[in-house]
C-alpha positions in Angstrom: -32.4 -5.5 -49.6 -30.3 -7.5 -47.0 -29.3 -10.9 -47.6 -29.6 -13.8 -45.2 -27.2 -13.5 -42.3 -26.9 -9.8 -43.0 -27.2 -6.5 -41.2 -25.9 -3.5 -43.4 -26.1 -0.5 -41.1 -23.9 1.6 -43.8 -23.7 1.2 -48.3 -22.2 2.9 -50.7 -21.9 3.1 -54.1 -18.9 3.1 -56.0 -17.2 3.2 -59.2 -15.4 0.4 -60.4 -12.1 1.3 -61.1 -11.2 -2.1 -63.1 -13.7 -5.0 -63.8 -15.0 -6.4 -60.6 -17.7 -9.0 -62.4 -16.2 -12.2 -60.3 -15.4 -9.9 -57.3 -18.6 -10.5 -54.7 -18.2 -10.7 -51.4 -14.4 -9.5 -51.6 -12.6 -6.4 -49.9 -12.8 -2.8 -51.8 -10.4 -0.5 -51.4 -10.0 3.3 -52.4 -9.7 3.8 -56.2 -7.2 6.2 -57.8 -9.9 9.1 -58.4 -12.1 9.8 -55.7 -15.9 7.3 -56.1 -13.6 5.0 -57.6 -13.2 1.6 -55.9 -10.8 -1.3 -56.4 -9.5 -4.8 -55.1 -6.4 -4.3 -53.0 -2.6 -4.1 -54.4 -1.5 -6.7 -52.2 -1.8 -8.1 -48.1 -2.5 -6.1 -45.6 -3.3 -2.8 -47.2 -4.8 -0.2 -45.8 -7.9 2.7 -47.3 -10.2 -0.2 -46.5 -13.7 0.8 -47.9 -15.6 -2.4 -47.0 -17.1 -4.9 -48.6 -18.5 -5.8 -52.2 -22.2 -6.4 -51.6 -23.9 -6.6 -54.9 -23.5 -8.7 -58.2 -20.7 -6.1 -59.9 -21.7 -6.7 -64.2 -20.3 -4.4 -66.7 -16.5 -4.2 -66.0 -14.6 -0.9 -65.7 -17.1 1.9 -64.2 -19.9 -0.8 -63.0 -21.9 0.6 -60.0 -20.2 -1.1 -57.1 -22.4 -1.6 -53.7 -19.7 -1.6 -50.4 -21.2 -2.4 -46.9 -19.1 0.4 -45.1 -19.9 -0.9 -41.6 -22.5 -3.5 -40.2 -23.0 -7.0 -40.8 -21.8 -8.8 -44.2 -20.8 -11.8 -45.9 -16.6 -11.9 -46.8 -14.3 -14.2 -48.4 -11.4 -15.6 -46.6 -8.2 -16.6 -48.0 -7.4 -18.3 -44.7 -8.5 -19.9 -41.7 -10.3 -17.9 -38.9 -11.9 -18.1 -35.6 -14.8 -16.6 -34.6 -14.1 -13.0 -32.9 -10.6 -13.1 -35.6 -9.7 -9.8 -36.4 -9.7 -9.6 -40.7 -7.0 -8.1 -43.0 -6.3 -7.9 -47.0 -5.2 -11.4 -47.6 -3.8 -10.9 -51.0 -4.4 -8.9 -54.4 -7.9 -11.4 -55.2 -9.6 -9.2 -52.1 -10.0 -12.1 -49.8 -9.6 -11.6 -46.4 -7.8 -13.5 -43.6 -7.1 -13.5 -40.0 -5.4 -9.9 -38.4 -1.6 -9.5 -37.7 -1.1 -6.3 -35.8 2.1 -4.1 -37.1 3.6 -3.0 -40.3 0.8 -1.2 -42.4 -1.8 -3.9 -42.5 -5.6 -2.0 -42.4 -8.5 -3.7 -40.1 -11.7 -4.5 -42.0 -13.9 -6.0 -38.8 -14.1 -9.1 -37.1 -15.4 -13.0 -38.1 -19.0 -13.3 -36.5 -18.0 -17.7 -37.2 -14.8 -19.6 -38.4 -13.8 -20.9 -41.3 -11.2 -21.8 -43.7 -9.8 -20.8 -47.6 -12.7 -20.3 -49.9 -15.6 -20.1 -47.2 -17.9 -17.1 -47.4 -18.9 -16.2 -43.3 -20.6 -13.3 -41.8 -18.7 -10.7 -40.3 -19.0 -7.3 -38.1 -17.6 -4.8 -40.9 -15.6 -1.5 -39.1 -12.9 -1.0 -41.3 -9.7 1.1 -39.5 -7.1 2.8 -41.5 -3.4 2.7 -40.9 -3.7 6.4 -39.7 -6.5 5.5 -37.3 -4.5 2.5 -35.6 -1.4 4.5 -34.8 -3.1 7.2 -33.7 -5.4 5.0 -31.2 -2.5 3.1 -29.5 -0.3 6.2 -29.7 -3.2 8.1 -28.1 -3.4 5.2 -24.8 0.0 5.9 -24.3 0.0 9.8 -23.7 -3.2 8.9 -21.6 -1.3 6.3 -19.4 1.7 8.7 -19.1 -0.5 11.6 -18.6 -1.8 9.3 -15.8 1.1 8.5 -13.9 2.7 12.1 -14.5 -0.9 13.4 -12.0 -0.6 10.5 -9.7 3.4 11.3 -9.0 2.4 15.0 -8.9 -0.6 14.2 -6.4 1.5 12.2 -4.3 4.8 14.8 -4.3 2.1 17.2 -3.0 0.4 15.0 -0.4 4.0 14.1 1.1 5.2 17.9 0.9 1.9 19.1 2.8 2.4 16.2 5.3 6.3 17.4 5.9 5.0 21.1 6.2 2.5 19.7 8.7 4.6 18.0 10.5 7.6 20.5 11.1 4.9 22.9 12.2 3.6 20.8 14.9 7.7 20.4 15.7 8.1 24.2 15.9 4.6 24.3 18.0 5.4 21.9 20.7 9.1 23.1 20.7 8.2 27.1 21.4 5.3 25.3 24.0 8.1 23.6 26.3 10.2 26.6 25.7 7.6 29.0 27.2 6.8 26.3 29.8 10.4 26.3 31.0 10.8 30.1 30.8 7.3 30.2 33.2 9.2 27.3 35.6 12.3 29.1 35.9 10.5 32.3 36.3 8.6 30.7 39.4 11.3 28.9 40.8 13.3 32.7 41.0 10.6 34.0 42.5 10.1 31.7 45.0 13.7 32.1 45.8 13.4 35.7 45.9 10.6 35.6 48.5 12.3 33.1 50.3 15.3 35.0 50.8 13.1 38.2 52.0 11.6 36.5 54.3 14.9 35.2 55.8 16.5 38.8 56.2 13.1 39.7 57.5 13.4 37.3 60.2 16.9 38.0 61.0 15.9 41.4 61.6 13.2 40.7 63.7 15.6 38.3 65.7 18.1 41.4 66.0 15.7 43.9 67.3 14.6 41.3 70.3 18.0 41.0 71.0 18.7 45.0 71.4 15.2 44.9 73.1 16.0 42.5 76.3 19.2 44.6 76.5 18.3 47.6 77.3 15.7 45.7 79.5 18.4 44.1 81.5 20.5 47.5 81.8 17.0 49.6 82.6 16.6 46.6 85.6 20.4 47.5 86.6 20.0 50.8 87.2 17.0 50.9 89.5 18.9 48.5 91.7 21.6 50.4 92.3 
């Protein structure tokens, strides 16, 4: 049954692998053989089980309850704030506020402060080393992954906008090509047309002239 101020969602039960009679409320760690729990070898360890929950009695293989993840009561060997990350204080299981680096493992965080010797509630997750690394190495290959598409999506963008716009350079360019072909075409033609019409008219001119000539020499002749 829950205690006052707790909210188990997760127990287990355990072995002890050395007397933990005195050892309520304190951090468990993995034992040496598999069921087995233990207190931590020193600060900041990590294979974090939880918890002790019960009243541990009859030393070495004494059924150990550990709250594995939910609300429980801890020990600190320190002073904390509420919303404190907790770590392995020392070797007595205690726990006190996170450091982040080296191989410390994360047991949850303080639901209230308090200082050395004080017994708060706290939100018990543990996180192994492993886990951690894993997590933050994880957000970086996400964030690079990220960036990497974005630089891509934008190469491509700027090379379709290039393609698009040397096309519409070609287009116009073969346009007012063809339109000065078509102008030059027009303006030959027009001088070609002119220039027909000018021989036309001297011809015309030419043939009047040999016409009132042999008028005049037709009107000659009958006179005489």
């Amino acid at each position: 049954m829950a205690k006052k101020g707790d909210a188990p969602i997760s127990i287990m039960t355990y072995s002890a692998e050395a007397s933990l009679d005195a050892h309520q409320y304190k951090i468990a760690v993995q034992g040496t053989a598999r069921g087995q729990c233990d207190l931590p070898s020193g600060t900041g360890v990590g294979k974090i089980l939880g918890v002790i929950y019960n009243v541990p009695s009859g030393g070495i293989g004494a059924t150990i309850s550990v709250v594995r993840l939910g609300m429980a009561k801890v020990k600190l060997g320190g002073a904390v704030d509420p919303g404190d990350g907790l770590m392995v204080a020392d070797n007595t299981g205690v726990a006190i506020k996170y450091v982040g680096g080296g191989n410390n493992g994360f047991l949850g965080t303080a639901e209230e402060g308090g200082v050395s010797g004080d017994i708060i509630c706290a939100n018990i997750r543990p996180i192994g080393i492993g886990q951690i690394k894993s997590s933050s190495s994880s957000s970086s290959s996400s964030s690079s992954s990220s960036t990497s598409t974005s630089s891509s999506s934008s190469s491509s963008s700027f090379s379709s906008s290039s393609s698009s716009s040397s096309s519409s350079c070609s287009s116009s360019s073969s346009s007012s090509s063809s339109s000065d072909s078509s102008s030059s075409s027009s303006d030959s033609s027009s001088s070609s047309s002119s220039s027909s019409s000018s021989s036309d008219s001297s011809s015309s001119s030419s043939s009047s002239s040999d016409s009132s000539s042999s008028s005049s020499s037709s009107s000659s002749s009958s006179t005489e």
